[in-house]
C-alpha positions in Angstrom: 113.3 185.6 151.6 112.5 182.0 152.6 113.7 180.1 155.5 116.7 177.3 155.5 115.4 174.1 155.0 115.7 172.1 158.3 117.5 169.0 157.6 118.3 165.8 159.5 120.2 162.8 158.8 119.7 159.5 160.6 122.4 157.0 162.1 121.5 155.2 158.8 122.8 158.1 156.8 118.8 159.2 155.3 118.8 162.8 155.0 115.1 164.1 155.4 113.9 167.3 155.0 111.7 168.9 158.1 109.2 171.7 158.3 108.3 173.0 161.8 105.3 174.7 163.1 104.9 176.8 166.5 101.4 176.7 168.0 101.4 177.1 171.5 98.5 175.4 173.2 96.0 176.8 175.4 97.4 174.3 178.3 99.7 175.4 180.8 102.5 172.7 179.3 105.0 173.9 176.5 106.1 170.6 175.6 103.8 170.6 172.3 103.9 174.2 171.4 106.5 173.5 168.8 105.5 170.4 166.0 108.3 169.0 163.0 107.2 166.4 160.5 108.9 165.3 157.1 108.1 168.0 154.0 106.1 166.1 152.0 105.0 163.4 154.4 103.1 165.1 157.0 101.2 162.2 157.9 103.7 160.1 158.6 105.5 160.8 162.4 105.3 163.7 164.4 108.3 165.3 166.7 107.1 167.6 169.1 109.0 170.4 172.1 109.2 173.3 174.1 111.3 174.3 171.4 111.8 174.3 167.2 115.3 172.1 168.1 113.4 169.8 170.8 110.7 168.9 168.5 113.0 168.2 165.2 115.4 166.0 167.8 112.3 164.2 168.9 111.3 163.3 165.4 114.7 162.6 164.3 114.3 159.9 167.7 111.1 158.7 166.2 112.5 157.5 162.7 115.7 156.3 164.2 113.6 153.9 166.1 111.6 153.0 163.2 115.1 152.2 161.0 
């Protein structure tokens, strides 16, 4: 069984869909072990957090700035 798609919608009302990644980091700071990016556009912003919610808010952040 696959995981629920993570999704967030913007103060603009865009709904994007996010996949997360945990990779903690050989550094003493958890503030990057988790990563979330938009499926399909992995290239394009990067959210990152101690946690799988801290990163996806941070990326949601990132494109509300951006709108």
């Amino acid at each position: 069984m696959s995981e629920p798609a993570t999704l967030i919608t913007t103060h603009c009302g865009t709904t994007y869909k996010v996949v997360t990644s945990y990779w903690p980091k050989p550094i003493p700071e958890r503030k990057f072990d988790w990563s979330a990016v938009v499926d399909g556009n992995e290239d394009w912003k990067a959210g990152y957090g101690r946690t799988e919610r801290d990163a996806v808010l941070d990326l949601k952040d990132l494109i509300e700035a951006e709108e």
